[in-house]
DSSP file (Angstrom, degrees, kcal/mol; ACC not computed):
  #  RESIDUE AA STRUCTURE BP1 BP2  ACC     N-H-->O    O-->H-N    N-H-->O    O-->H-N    TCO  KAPPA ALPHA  PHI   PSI    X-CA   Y-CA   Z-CA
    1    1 A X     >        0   0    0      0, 0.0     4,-1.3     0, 0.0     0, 0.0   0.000 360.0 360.0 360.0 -26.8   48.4   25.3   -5.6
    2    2 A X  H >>  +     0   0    0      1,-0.3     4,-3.5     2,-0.2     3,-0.6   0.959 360.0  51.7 -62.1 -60.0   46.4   22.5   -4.0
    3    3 A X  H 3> S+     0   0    0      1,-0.3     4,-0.6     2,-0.2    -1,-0.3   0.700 109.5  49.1 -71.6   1.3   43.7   24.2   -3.0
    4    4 A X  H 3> S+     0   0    0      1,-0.2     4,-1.1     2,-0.2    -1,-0.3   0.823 108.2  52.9 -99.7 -10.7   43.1   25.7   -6.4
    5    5 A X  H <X S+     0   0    0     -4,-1.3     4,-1.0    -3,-0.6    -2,-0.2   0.781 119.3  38.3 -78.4 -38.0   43.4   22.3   -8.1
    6    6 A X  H  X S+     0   0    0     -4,-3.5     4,-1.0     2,-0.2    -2,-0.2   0.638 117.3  53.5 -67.8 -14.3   40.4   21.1   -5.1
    7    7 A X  H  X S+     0   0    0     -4,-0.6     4,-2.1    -5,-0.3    -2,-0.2   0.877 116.3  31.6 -98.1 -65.6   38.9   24.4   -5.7
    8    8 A X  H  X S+     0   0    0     -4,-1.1     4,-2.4     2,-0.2    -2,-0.2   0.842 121.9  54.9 -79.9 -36.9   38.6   24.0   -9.8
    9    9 A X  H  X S+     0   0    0     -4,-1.0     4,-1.8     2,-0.3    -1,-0.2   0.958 114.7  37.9-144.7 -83.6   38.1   19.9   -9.3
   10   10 A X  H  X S+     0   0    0     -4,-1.0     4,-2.1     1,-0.3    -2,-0.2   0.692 116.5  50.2 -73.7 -38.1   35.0   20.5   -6.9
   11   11 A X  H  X S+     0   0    0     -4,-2.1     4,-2.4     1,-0.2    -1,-0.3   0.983 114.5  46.3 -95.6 -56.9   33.5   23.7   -9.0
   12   12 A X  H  X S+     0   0    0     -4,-2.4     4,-0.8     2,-0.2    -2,-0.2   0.829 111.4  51.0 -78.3 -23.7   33.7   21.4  -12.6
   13   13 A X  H >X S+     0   0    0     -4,-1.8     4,-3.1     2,-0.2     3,-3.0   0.981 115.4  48.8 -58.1 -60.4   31.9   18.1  -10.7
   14   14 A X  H 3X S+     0   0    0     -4,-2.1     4,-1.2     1,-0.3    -2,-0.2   0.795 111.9  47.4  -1.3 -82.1   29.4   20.8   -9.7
   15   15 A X  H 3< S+     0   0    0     -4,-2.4     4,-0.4     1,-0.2    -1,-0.3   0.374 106.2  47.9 -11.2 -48.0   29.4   21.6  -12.7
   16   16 A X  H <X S+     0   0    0     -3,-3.0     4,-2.5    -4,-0.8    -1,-0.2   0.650 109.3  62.4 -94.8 -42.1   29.0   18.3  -14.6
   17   17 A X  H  X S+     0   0    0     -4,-3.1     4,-0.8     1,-0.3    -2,-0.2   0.862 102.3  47.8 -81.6 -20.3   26.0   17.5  -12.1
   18   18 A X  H  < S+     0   0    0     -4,-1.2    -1,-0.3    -5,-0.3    -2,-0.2   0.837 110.9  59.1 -86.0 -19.8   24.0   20.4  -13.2
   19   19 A X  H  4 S+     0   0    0     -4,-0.4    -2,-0.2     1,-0.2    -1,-0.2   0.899 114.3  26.1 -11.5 -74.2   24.7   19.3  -16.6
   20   20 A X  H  < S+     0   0    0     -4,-2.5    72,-2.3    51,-0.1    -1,-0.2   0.235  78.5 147.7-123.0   9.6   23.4   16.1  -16.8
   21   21 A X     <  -     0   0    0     -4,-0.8    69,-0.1    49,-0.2    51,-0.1  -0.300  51.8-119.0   9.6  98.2   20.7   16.6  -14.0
   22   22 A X        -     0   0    0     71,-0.2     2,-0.2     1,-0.1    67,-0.1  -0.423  28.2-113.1 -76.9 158.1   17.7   14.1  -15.4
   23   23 A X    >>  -     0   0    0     -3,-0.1     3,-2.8    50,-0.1     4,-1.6  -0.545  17.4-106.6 -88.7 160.3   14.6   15.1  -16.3
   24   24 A X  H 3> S+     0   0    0      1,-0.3     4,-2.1    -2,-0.2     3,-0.2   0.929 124.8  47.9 -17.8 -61.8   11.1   14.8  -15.5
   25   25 A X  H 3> S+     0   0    0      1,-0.2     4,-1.2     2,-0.2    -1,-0.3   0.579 102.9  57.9 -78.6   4.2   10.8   12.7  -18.2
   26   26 A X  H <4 S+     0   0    0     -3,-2.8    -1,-0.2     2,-0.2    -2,-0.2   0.250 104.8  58.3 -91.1 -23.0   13.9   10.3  -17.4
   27   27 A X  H >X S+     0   0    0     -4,-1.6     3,-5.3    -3,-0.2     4,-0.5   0.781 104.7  49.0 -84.4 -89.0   12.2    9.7  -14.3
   28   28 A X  H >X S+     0   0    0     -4,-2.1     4,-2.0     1,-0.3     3,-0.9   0.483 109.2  47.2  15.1 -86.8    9.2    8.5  -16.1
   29   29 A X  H 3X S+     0   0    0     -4,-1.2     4,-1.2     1,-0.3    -1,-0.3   0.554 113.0  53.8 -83.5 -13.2   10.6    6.2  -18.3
   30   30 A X  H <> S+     0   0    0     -3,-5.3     4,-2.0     2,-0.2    -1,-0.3   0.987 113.7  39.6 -65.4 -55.0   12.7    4.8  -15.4
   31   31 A X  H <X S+     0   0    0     -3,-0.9     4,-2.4    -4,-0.5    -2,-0.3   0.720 113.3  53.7 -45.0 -48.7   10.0    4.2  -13.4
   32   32 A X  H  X S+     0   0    0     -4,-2.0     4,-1.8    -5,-0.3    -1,-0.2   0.868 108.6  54.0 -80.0 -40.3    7.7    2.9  -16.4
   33   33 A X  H  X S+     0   0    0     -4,-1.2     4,-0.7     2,-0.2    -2,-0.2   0.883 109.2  53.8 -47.0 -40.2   10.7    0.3  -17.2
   34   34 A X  H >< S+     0   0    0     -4,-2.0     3,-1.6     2,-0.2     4,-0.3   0.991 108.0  39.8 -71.9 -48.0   10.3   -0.7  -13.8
   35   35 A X  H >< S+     0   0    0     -4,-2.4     3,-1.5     1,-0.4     6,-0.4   0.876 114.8  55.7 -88.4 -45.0    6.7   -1.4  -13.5
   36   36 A X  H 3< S+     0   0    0     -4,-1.8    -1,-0.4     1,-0.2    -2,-0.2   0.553 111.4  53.5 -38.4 -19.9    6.8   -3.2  -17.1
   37   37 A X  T << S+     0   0    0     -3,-1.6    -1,-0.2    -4,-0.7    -2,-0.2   0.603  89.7  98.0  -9.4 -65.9    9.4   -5.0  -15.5
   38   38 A X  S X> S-     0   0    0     -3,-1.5     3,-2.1    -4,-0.3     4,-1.1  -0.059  82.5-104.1 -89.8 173.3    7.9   -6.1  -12.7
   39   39 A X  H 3> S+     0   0    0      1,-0.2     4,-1.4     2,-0.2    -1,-0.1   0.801 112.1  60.7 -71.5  -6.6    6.4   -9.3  -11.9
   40   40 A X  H 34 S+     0   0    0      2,-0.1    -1,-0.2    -5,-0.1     4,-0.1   0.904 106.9  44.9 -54.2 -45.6    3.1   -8.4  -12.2
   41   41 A X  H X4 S+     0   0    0     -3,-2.1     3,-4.4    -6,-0.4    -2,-0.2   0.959 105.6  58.9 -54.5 -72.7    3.4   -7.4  -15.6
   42   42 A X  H 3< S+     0   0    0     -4,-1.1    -2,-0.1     1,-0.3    -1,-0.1   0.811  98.6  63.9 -40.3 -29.1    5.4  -10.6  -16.7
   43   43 A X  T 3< S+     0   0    0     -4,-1.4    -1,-0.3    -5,-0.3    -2,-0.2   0.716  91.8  92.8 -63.3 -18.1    2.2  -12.5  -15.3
   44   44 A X  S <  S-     0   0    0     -3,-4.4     2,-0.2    -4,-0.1    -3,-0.0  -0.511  81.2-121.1 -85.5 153.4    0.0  -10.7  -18.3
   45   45 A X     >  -     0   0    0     -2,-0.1     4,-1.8     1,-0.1    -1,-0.1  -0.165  41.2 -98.0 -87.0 141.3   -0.6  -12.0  -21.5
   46   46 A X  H  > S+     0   0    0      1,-0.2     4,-3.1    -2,-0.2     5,-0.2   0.868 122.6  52.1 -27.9 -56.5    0.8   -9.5  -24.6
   47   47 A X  H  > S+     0   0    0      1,-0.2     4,-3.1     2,-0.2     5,-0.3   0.983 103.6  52.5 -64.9 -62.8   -2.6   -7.9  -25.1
   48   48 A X  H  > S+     0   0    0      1,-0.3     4,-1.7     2,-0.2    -1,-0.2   0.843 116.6  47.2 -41.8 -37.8   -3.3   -7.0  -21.4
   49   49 A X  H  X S+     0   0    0     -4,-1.8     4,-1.0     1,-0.2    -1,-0.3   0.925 106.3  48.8 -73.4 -37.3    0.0   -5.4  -21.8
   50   50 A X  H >X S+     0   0    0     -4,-3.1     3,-0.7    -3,-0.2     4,-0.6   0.933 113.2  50.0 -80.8 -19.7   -0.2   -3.6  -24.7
   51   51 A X  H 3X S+     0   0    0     -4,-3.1     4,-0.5    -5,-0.2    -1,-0.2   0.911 110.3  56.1 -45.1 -39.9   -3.6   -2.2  -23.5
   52   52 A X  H 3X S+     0   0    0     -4,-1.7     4,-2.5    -5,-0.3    -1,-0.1   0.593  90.0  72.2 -44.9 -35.6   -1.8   -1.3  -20.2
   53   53 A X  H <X S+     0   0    0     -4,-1.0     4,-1.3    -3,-0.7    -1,-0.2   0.937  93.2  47.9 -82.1 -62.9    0.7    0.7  -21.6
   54   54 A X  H  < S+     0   0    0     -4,-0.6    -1,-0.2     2,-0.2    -2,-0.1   0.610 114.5  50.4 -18.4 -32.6   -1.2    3.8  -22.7
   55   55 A X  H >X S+     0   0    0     -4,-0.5     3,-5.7     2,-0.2     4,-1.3   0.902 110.7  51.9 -85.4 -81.0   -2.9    3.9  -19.1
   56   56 A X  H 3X S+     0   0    0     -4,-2.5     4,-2.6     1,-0.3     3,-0.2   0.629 100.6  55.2 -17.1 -51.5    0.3    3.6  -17.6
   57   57 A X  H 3< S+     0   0    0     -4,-1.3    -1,-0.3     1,-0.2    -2,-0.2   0.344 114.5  39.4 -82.5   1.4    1.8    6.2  -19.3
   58   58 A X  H <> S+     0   0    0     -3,-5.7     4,-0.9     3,-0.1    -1,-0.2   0.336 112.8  64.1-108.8  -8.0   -1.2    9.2  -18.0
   59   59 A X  H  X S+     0   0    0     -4,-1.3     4,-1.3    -3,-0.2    -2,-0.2   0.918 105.6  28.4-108.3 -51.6   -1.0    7.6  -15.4
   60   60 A X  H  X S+     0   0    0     -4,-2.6     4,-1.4    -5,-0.4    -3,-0.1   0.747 116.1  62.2 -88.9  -2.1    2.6    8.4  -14.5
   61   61 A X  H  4 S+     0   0    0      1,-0.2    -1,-0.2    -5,-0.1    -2,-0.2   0.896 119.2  33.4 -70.3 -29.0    2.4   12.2  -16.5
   62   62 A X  H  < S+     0   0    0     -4,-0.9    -2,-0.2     1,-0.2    -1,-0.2   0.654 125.7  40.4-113.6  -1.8   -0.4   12.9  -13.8
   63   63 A X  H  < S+     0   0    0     -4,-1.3     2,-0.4    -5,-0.1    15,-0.3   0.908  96.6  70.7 -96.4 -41.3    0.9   11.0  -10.8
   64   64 A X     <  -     0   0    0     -4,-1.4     2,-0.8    -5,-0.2    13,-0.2  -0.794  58.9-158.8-109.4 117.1    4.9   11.4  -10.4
   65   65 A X  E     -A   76   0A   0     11,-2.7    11,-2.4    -2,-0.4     2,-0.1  -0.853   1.9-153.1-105.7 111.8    5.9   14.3   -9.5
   66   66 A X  E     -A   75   0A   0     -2,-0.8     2,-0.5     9,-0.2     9,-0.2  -0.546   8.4-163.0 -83.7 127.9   10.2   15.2  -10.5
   67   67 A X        -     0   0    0      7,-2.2     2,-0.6    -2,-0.1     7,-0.4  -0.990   9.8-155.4-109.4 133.5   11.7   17.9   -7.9
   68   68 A X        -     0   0    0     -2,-0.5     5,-0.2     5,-0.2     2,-0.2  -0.987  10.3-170.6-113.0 128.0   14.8   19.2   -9.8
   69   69 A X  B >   -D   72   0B   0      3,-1.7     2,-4.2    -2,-0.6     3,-0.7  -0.646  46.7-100.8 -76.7  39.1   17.3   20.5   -7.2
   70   70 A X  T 3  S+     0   0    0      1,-0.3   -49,-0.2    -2,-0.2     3,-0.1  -0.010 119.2  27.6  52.2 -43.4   19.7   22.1   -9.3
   71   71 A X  T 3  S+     0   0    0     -2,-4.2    20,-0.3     1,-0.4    -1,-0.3   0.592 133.0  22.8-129.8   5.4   22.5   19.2   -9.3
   72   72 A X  B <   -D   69   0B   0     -3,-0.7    -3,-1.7    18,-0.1    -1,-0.4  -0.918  58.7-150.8-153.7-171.8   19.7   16.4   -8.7
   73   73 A X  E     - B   0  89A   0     16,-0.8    16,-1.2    -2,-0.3     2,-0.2  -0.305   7.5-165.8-117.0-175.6   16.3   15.6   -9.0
   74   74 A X  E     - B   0  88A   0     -7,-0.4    -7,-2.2    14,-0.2     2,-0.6  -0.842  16.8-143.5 178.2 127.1   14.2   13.1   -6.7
   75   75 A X  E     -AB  66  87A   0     12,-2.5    11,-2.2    -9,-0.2    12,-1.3  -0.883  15.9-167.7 -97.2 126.0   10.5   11.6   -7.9
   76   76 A X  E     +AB  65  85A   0    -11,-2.4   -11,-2.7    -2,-0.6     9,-0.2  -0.984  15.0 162.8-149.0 172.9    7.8   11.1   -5.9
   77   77 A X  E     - B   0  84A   0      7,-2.6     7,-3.1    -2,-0.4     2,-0.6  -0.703  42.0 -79.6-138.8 161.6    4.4    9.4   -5.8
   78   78 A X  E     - B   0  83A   0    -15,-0.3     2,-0.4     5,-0.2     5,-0.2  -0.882  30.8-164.7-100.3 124.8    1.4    8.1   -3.3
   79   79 A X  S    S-     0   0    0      3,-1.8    -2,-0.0    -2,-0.6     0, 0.0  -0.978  81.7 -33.4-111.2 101.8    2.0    4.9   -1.8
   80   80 A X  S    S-     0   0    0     -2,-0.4    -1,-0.2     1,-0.2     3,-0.1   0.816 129.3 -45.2   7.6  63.9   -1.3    3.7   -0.5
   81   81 A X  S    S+     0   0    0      1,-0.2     2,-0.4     3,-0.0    -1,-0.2   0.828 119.7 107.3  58.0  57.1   -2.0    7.8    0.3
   82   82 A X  S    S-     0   0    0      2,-0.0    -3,-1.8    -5,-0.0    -1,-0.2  -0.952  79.5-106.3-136.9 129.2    1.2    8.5    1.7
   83   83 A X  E     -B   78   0A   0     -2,-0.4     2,-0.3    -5,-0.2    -5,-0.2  -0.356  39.8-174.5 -71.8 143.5    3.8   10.3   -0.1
   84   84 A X  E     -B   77   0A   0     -7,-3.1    -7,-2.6    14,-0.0     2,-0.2  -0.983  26.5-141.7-123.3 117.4    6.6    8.4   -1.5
   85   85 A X  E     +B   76   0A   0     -2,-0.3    -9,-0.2    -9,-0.2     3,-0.1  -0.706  24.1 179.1 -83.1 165.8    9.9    9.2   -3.2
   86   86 A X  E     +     0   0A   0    -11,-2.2    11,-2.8     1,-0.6    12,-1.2   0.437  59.2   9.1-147.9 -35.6   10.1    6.5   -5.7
   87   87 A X  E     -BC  75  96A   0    -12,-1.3   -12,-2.5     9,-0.2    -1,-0.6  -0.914  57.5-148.7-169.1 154.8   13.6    7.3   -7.6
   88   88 A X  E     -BC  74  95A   0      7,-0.9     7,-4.7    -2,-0.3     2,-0.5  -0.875  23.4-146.7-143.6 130.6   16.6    9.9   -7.0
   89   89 A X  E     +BC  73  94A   0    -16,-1.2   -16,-0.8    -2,-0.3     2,-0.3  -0.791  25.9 152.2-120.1 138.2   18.4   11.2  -10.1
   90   90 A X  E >   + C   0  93A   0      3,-1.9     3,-4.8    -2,-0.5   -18,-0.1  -0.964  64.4   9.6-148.5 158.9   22.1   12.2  -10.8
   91   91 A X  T 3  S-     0   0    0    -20,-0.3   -70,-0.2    -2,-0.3    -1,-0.1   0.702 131.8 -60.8  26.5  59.5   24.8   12.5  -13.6
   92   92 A X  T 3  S+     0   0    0    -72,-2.3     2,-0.6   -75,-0.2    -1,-0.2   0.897 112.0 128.9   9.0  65.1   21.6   11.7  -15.8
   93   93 A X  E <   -C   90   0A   0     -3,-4.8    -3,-1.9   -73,-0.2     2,-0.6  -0.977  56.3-142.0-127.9 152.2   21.1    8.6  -14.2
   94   94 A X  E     -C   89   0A   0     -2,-0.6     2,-0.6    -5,-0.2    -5,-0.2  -0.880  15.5-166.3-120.6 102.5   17.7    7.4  -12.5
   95   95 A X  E     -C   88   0A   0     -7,-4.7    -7,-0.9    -2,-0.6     2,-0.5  -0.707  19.6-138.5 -89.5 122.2   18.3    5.3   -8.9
   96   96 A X  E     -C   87   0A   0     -2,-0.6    -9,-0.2    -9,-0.2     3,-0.1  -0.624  24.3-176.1 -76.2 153.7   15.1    3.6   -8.0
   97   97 A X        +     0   0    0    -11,-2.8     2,-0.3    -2,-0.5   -10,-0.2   0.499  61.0  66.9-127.7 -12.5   14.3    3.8   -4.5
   98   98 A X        -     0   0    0    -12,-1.2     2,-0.7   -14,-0.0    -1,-0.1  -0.834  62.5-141.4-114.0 148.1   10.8    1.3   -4.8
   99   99 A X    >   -     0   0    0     -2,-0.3     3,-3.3     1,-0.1     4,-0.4  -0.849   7.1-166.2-117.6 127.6   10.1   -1.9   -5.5
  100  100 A X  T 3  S+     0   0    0     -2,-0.7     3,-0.2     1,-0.3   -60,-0.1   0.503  79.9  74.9 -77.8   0.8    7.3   -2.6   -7.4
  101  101 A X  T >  S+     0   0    0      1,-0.2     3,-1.0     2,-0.2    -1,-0.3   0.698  90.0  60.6 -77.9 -29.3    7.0   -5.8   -6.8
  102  102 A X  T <  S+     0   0    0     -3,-3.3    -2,-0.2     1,-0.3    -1,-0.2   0.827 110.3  44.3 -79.9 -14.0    5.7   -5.2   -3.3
  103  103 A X  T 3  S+     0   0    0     -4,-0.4     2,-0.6    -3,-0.2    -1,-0.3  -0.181  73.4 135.5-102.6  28.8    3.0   -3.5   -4.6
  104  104 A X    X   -     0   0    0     -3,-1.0     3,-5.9     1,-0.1     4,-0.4  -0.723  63.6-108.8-105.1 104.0    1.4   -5.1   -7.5
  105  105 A X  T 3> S+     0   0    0     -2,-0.6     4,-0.8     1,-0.3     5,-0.1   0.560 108.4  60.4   2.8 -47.9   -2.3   -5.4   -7.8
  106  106 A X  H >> S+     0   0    0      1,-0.2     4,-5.6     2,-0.2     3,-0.7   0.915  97.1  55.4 -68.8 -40.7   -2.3   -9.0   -7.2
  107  107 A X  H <> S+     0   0    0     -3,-5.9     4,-2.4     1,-0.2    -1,-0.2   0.913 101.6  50.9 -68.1 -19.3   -1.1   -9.0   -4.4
  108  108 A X  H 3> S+     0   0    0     -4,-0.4     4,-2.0     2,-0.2    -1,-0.2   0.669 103.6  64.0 -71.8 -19.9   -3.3   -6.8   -2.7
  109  109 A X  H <X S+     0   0    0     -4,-0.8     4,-0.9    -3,-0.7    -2,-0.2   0.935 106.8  49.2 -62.0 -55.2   -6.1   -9.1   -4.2
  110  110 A X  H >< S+     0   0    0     -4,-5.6     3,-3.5     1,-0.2     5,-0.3   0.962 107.8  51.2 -26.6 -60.9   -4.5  -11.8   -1.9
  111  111 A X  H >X S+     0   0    0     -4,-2.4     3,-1.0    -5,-0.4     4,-0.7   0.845 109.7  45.2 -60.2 -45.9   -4.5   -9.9    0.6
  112  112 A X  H 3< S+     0   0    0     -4,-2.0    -1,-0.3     1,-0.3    -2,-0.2   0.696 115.7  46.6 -68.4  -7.5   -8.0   -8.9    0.5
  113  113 A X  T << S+     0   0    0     -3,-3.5    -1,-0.3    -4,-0.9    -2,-0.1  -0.280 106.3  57.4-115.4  53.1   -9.4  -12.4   -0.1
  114  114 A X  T <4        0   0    0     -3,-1.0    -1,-0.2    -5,-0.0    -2,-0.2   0.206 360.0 360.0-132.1 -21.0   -7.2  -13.9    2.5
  115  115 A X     <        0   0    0     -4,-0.7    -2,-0.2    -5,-0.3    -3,-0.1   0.603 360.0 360.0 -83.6 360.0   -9.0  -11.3    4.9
């Protein structure tokens, strides 16, 4: 009786995970929350952003690529030309795995005018 209660248990999480799988687009809009988010962004004035926001959004339809794996999904992107996954998806939930902060256009400015 046990094992058919671990048996029926295990089959309906299964179950549940193909369910509520995210999508493509759940990745996105995680990912695009993050980088609006991040402190790069906050540093912009309202206009820069709302120009920003269009770009952003071609930006991550032609850039982020969603692998759906039947009970979850996993995003990934190029991280100064290197492939990156970027956020891992479950029970329709979107785990970031980057931080965008480490990578924000200014800083790289530093970095080049420091050189």
């Amino acid at each position: 009786m046990k094992k058919i209660i671990v048996l029926v248990s295990f089959v309906v999480i299964l179950l549940a995970m193909v369910i509520t799988c995210p999508t493509p687009q759940d990745h996105r809009e995680t990912i695009k929350s993050a980088v609006l988010s991040s402190q790069y962004m906050k540093e912009q004035n309202a206009l820069m952003v709302l120009l920003e926001v269009p770009m952003l959004d071609q930006l991550l339809n032609r850039e982020v690529k969603t692998n759906d794996y039947f009970f979850f999904s996993i995003s990934k992107t190029k991280v100064e030309n290197k492939p990156r996954i970027v956020s891992f998806g479950v029970f329709k939930h979107v785990f970031l795995l980057f931080d965008f902060d480490k990578f924000s256009p200014k800083k790289d400015n530093v970095k080049a005018t420091n050189n």
